[in-house]
N, CA, C and O atoms as a MOPAC input file, in Angstrom:
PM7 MOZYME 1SCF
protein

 N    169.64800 1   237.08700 1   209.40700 1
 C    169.52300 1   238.11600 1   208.40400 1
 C    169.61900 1   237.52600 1   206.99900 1
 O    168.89100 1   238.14100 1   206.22000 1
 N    170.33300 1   236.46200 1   206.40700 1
 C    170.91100 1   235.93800 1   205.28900 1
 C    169.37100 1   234.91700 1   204.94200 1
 O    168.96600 1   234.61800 1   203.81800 1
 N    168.83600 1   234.60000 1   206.05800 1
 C    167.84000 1   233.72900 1   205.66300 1
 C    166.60600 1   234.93800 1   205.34800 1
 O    166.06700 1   234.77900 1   204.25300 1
 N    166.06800 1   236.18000 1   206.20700 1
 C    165.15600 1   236.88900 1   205.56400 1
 C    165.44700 1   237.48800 1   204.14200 1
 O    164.69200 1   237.74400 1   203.20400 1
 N    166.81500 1   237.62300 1   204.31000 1
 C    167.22100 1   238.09900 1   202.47000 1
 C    166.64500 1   236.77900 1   201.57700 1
 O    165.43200 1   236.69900 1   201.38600 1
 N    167.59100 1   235.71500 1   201.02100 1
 C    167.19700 1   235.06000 1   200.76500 1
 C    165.27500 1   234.30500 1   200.15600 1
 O    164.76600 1   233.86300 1   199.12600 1
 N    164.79000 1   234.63700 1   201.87500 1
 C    163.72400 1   234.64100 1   201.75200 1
 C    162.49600 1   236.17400 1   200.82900 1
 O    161.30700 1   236.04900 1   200.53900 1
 N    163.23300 1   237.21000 1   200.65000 1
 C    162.68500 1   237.93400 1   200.05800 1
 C    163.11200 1   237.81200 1   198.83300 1
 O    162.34200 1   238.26700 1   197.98600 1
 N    164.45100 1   237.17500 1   198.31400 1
 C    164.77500 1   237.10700 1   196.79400 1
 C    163.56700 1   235.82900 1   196.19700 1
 O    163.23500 1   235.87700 1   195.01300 1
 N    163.08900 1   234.93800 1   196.94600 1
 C    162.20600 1   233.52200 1   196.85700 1
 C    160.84500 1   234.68000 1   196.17100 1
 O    160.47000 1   234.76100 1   195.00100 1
 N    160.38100 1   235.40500 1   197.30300 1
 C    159.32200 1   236.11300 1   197.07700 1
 C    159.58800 1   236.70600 1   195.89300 1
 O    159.12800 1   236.18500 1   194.87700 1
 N    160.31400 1   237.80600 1   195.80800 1
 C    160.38200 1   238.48300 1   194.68400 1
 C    160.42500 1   237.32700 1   192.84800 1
 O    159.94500 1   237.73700 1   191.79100 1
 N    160.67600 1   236.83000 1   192.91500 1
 C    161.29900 1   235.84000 1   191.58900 1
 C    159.85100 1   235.19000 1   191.50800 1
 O    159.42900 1   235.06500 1   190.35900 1
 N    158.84000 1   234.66300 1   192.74900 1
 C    157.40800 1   234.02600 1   192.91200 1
 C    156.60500 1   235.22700 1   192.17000 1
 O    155.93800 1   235.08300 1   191.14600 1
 N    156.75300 1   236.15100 1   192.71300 1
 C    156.05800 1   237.66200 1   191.63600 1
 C    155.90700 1   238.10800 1   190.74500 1
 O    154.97700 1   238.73600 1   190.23800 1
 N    157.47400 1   237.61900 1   190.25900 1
 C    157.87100 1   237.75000 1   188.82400 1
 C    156.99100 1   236.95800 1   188.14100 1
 O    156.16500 1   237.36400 1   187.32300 1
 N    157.19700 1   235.66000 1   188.52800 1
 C    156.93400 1   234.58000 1   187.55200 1
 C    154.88300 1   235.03400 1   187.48800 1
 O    154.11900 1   234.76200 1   186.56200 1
 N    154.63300 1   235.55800 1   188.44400 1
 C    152.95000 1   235.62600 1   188.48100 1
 C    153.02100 1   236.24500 1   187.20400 1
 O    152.70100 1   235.73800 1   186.12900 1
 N    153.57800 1   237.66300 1   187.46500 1
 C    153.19200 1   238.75700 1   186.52400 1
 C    153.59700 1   238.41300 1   185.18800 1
 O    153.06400 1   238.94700 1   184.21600 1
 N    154.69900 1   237.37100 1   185.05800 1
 C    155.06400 1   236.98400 1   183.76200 1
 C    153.70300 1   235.43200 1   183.36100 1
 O    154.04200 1   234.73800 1   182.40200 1
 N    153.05400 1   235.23500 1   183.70100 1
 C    152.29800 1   233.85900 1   183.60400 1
 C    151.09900 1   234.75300 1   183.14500 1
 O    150.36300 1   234.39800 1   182.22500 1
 N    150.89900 1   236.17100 1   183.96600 1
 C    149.29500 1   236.45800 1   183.49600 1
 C    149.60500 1   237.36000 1   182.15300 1
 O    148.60800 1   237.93300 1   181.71400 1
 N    150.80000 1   237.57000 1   181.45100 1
 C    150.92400 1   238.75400 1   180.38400 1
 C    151.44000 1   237.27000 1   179.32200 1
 O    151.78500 1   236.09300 1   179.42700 1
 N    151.16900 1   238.42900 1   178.22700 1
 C    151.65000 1   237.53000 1   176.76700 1
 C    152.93200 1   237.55100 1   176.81200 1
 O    153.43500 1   236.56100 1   176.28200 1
 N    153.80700 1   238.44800 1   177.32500 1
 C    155.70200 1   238.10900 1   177.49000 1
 C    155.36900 1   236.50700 1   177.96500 1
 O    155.59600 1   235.57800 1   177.19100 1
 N    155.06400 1   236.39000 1   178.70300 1
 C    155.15400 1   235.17600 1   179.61500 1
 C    155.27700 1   234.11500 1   178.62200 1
 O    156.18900 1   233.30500 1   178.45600 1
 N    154.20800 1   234.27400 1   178.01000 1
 C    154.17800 1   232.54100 1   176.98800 1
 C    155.61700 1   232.49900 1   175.92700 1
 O    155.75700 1   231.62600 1   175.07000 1
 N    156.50800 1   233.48100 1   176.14200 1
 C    157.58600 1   233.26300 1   175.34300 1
 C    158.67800 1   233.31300 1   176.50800 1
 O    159.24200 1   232.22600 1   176.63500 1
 N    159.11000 1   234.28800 1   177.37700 1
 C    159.42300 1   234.58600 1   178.76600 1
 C    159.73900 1   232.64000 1   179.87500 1
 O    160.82500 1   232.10900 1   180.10300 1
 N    158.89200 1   232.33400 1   180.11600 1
 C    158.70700 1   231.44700 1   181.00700 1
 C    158.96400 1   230.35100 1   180.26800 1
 O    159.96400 1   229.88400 1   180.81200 1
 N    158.60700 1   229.47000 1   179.13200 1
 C    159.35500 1   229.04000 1   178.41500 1
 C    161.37100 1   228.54900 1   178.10800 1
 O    162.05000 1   227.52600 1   178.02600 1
 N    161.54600 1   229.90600 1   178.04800 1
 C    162.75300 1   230.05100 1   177.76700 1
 C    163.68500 1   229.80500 1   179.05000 1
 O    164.70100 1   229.11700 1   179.14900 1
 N    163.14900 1   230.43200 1   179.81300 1
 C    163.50200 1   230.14800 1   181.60600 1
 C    163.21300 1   228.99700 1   182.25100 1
 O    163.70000 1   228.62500 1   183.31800 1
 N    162.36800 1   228.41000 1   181.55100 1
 C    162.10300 1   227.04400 1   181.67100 1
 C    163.00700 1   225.82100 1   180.93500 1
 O    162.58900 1   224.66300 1   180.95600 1
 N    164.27400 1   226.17300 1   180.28600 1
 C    164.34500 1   225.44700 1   179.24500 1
 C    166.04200 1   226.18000 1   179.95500 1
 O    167.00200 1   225.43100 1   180.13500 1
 N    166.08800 1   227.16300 1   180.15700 1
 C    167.86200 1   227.19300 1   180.59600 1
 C    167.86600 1   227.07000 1   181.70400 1
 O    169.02800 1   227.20100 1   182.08800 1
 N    166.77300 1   226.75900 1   183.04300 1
 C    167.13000 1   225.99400 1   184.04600 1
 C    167.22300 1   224.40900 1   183.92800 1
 O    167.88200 1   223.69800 1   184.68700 1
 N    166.31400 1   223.89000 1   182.65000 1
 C    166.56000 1   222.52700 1   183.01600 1
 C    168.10600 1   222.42900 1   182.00600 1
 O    168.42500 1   221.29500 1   181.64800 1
 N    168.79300 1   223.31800 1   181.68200 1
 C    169.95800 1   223.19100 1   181.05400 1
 C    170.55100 1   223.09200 1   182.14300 1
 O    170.83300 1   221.96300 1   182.54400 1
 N    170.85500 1   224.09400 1   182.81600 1
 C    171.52200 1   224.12300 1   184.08500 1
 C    171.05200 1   222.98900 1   185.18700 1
 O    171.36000 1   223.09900 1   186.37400 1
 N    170.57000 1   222.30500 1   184.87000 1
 C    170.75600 1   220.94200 1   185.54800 1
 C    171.13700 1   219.79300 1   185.22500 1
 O    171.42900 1   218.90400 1   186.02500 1
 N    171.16900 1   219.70900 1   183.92400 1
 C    171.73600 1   218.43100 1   183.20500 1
 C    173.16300 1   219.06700 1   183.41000 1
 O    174.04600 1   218.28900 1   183.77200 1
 N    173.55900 1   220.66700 1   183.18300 1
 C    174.78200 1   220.75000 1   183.63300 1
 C    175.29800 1   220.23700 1   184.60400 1
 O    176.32000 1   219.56200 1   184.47600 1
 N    174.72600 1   220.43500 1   185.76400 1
 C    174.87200 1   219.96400 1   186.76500 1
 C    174.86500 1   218.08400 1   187.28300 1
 O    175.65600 1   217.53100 1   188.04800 1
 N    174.29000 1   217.78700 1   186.92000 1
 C    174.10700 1   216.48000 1   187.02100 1
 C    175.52300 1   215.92200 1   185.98700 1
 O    175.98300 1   214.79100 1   186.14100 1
 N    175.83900 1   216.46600 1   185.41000 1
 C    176.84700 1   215.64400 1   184.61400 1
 C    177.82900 1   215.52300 1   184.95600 1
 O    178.49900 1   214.52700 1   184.68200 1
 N    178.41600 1   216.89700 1   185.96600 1
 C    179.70300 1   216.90100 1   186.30200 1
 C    180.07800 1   215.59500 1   186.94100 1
 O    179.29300 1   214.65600 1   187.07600 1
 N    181.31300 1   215.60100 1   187.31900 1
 C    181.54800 1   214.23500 1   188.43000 1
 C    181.13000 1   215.13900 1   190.34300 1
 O    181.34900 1   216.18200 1   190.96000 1
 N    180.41400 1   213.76500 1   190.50100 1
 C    179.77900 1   214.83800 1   191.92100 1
 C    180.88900 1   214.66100 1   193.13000 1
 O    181.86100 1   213.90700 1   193.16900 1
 N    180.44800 1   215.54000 1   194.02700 1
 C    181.77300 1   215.83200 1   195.13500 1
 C    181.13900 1   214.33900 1   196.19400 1
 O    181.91000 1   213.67000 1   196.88100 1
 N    180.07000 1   214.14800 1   196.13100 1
 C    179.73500 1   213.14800 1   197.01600 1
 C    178.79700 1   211.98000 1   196.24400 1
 O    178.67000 1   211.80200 1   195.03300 1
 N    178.41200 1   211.51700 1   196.95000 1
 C    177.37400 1   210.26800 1   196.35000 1
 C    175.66600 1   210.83700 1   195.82400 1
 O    174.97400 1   211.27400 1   196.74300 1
 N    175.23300 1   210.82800 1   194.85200 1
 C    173.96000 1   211.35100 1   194.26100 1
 C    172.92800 1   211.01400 1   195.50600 1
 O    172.09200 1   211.85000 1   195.84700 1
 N    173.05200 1   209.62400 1   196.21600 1
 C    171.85900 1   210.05900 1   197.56900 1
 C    172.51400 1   210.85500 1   199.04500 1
 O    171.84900 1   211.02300 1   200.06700 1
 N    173.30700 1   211.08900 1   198.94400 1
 C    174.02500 1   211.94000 1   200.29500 1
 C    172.86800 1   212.78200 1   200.57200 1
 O    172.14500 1   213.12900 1   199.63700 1
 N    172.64200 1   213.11900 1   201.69000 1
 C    171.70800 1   214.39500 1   202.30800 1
 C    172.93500 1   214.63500 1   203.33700 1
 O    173.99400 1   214.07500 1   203.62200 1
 N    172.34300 1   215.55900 1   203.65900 1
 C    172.76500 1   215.85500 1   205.50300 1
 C    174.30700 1   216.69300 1   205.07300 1
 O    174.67800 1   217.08100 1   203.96500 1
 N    174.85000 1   216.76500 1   206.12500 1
 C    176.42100 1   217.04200 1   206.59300 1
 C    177.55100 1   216.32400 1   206.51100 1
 O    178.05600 1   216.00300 1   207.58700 1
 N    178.35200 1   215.81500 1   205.02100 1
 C    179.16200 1   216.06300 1   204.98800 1
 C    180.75100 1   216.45900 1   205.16400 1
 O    180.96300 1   217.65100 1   205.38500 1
 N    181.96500 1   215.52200 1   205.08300 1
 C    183.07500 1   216.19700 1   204.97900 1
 C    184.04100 1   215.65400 1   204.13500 1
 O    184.08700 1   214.42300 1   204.13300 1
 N    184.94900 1   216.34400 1   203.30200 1
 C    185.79700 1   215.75300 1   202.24900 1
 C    187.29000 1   216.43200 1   202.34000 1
 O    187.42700 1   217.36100 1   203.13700 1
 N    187.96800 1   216.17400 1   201.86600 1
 C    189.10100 1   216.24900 1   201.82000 1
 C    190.42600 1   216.43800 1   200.65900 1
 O    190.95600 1   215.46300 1   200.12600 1
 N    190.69100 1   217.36100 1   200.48400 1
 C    191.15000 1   217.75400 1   198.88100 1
 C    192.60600 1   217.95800 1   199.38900 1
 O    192.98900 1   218.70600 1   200.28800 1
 N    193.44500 1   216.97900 1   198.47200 1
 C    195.00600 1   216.96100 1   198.95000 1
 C    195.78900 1   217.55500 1   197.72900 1
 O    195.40400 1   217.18900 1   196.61900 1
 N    196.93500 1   218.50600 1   197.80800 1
 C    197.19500 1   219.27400 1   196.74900 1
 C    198.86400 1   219.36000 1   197.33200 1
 O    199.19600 1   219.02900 1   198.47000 1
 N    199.83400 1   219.89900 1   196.23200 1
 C    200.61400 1   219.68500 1   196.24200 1
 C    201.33800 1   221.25600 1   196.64000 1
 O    200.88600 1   222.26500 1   196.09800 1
 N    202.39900 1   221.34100 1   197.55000 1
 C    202.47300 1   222.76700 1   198.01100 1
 C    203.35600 1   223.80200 1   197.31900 1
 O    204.53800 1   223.55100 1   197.08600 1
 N    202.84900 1   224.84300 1   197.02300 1
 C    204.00700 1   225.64100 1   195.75700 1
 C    205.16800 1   226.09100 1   196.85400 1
 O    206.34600 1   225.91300 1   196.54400 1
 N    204.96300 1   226.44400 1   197.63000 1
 C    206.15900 1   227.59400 1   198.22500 1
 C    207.18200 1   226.73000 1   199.41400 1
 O    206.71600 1   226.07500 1   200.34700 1
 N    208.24300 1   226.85600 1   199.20800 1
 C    209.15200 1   225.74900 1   200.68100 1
 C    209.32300 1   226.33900 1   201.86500 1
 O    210.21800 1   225.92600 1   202.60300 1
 N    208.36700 1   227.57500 1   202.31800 1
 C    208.57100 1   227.81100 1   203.41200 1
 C    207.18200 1   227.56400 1   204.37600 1
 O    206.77300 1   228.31700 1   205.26000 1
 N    206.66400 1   226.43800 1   203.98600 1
 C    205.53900 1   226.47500 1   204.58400 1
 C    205.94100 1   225.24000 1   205.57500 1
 O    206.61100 1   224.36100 1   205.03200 1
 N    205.70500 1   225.10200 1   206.60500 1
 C    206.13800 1   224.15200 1   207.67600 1
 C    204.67100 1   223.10100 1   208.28500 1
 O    203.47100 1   223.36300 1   208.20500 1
 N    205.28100 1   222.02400 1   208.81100 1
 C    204.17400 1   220.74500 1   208.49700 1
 C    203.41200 1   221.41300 1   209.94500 1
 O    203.94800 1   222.25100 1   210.67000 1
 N    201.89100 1   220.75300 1   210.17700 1
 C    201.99200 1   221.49300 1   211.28800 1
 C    201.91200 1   220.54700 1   212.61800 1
 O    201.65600 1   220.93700 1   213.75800 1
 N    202.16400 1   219.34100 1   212.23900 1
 C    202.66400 1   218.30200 1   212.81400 1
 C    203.91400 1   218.28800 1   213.72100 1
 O    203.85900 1   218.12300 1   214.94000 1
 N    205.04800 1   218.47800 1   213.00900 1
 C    206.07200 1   218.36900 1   213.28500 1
 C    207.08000 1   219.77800 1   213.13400 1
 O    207.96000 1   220.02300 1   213.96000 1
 N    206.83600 1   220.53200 1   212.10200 1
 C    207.49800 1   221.39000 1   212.22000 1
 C    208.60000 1   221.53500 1   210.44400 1
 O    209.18000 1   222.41400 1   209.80800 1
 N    208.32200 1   220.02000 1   210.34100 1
 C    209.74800 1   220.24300 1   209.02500 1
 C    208.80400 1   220.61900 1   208.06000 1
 O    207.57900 1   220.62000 1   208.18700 1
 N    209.77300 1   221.08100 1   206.64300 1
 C    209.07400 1   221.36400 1   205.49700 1
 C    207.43200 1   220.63100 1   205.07400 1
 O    207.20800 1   219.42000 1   205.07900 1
 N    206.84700 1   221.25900 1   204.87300 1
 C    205.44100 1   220.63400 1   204.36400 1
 C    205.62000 1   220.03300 1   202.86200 1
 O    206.43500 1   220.53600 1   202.08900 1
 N    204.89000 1   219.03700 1   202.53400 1
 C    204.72800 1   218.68600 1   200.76300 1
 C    203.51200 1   218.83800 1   200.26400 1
 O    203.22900 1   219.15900 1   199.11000 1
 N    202.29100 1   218.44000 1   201.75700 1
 C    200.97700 1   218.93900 1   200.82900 1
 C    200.31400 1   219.79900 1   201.33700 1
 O    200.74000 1   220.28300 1   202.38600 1
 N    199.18500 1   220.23400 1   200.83700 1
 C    198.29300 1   220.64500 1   201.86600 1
 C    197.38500 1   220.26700 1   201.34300 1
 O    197.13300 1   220.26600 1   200.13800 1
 N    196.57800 1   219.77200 1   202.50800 1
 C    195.46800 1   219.40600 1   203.13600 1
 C    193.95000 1   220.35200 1   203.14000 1
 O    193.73700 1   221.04800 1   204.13300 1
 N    193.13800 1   220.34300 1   202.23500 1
 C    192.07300 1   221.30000 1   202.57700 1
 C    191.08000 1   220.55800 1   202.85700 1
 O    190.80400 1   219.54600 1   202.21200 1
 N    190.50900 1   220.92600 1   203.72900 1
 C    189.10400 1   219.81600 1   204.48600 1
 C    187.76500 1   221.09500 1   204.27400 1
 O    187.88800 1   222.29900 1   204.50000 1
 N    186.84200 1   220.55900 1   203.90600 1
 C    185.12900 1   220.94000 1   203.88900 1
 C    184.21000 1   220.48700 1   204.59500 1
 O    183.90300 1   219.31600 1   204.37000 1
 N    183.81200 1   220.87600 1   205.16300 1
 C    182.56000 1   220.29300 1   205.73400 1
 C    181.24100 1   221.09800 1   205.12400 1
 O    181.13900 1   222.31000 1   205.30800 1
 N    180.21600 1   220.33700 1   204.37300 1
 C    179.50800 1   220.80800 1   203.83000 1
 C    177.92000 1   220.50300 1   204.21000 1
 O    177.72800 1   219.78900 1   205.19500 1
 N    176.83100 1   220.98100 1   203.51500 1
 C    175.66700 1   220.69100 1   204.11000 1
 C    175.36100 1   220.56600 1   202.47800 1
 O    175.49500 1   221.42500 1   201.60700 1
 N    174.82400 1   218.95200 1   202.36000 1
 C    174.53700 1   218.22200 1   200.74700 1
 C    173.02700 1   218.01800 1   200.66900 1
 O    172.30000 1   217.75600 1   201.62700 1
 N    172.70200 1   218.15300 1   199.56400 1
 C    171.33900 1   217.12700 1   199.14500 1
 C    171.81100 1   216.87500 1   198.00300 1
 O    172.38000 1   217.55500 1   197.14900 1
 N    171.40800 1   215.46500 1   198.11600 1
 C    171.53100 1   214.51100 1   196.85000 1
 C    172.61200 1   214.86700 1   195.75800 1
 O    172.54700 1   215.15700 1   194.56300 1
 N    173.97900 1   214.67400 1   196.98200 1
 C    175.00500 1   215.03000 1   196.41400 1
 C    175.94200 1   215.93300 1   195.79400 1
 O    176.99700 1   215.72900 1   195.19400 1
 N    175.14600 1   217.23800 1   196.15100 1
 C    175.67200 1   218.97500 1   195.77000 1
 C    175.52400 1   219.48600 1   196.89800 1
 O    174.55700 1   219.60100 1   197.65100 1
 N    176.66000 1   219.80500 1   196.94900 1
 C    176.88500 1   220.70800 1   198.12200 1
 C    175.85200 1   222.32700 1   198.12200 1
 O    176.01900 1   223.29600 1   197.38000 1
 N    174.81700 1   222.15200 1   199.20700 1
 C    174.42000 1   223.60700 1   199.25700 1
 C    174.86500 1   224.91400 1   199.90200 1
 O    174.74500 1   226.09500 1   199.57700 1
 N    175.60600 1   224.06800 1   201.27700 1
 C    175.91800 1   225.06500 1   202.52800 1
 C    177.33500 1   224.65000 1   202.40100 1
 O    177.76300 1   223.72900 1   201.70500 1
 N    178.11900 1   225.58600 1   203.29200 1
 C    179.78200 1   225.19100 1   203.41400 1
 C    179.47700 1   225.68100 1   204.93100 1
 O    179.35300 1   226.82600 1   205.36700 1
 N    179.42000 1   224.75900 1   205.41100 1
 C    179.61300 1   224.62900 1   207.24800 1
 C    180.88900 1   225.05300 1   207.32600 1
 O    181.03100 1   226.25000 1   207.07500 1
 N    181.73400 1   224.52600 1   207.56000 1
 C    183.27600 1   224.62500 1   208.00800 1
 C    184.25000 1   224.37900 1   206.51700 1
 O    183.99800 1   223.61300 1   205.58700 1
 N    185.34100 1   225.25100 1   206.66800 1
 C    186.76100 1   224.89100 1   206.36800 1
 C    188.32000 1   225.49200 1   206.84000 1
 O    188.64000 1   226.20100 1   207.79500 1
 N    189.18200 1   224.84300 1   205.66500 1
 C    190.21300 1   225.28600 1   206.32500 1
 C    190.77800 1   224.43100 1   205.55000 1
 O    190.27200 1   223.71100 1   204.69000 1
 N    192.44500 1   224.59500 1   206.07400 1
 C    194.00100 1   224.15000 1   205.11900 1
 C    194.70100 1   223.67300 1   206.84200 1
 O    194.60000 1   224.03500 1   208.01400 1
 N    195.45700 1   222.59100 1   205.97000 1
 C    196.65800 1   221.99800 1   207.14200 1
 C    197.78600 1   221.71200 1   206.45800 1
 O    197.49500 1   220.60400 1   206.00800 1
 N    198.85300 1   221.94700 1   206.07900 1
 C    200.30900 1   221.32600 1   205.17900 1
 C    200.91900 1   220.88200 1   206.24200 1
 O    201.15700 1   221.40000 1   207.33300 1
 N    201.25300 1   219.34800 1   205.56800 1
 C    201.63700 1   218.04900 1   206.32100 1
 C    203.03600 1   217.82300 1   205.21600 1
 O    203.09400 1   218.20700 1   204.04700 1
 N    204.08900 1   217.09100 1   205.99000 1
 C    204.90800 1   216.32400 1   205.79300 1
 C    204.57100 1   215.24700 1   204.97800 1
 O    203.39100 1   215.11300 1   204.65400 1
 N    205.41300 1   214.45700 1   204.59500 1
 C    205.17800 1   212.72300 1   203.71900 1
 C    204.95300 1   211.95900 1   205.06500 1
 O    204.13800 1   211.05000 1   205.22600 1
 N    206.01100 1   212.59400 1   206.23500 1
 C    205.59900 1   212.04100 1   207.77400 1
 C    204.47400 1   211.56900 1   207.97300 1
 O    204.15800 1   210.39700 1   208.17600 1
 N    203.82300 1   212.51700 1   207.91400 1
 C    202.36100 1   212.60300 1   208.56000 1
 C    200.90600 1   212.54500 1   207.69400 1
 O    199.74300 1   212.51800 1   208.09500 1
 N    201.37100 1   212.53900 1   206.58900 1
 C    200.50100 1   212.17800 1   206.02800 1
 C    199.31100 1   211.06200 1   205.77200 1
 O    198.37600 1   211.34100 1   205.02100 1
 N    199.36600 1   210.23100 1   206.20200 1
 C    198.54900 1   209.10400 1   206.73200 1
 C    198.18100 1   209.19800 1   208.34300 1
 O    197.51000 1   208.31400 1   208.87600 1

């Protein structure tokens, strides 16, 4: 279902751009839209990337953070946790994440942490 949506927002925006290419809006219109998407990519390109600029494919990373609350328990062992652990598994091209396959959280001990 998410892919025929999708696929009708593609269509619809392809329509747009017709009806804006054959009218005089267009030559000011398309332009401008032309000029804040390639903004929004130098945005993009500048950040620091989550993976390597040639990555394709699938993806997984690992974001370690420090835990606010002391009742969270390791799930290792059982004693107090210090971090948690959030893991991604993502679906990349050329280093931006497009899809989020899998995630989730684990809070680990100093134990277990390695």
């Amino acid at each position: 279902m998410r892919l025929l949506r999708e696929l009708a927002v593609a269509v619809t925006l392809l329509v747009i751009v017709g009806v804006l290419a054959r009218s005089g809006v267009g030559r000011f219109v398309l332009p401008v839209v032309g000029l804040a998407v390639a903004a929004a990519l130098v945005a993009l390109l500048s950040k620091r990337p989550a993976y390597a600029r040639t990555a394709v494919g699938p993806r997984t990373r690992i974001i370690e953070s420090a835990v606010e609350s002391a009742d969270v328990a390791c799930v290792e062992c059982g004693s107090p946790a210090t971090t948690r652990r959030r893991y991604v598994r993502e679906w990349v091209v050329l280093g931006v994440p497009v899809v989020l396959l899998d995630d989730g959280e684990n809070p680990v001990c100093d134990a277990h942490r390695d």
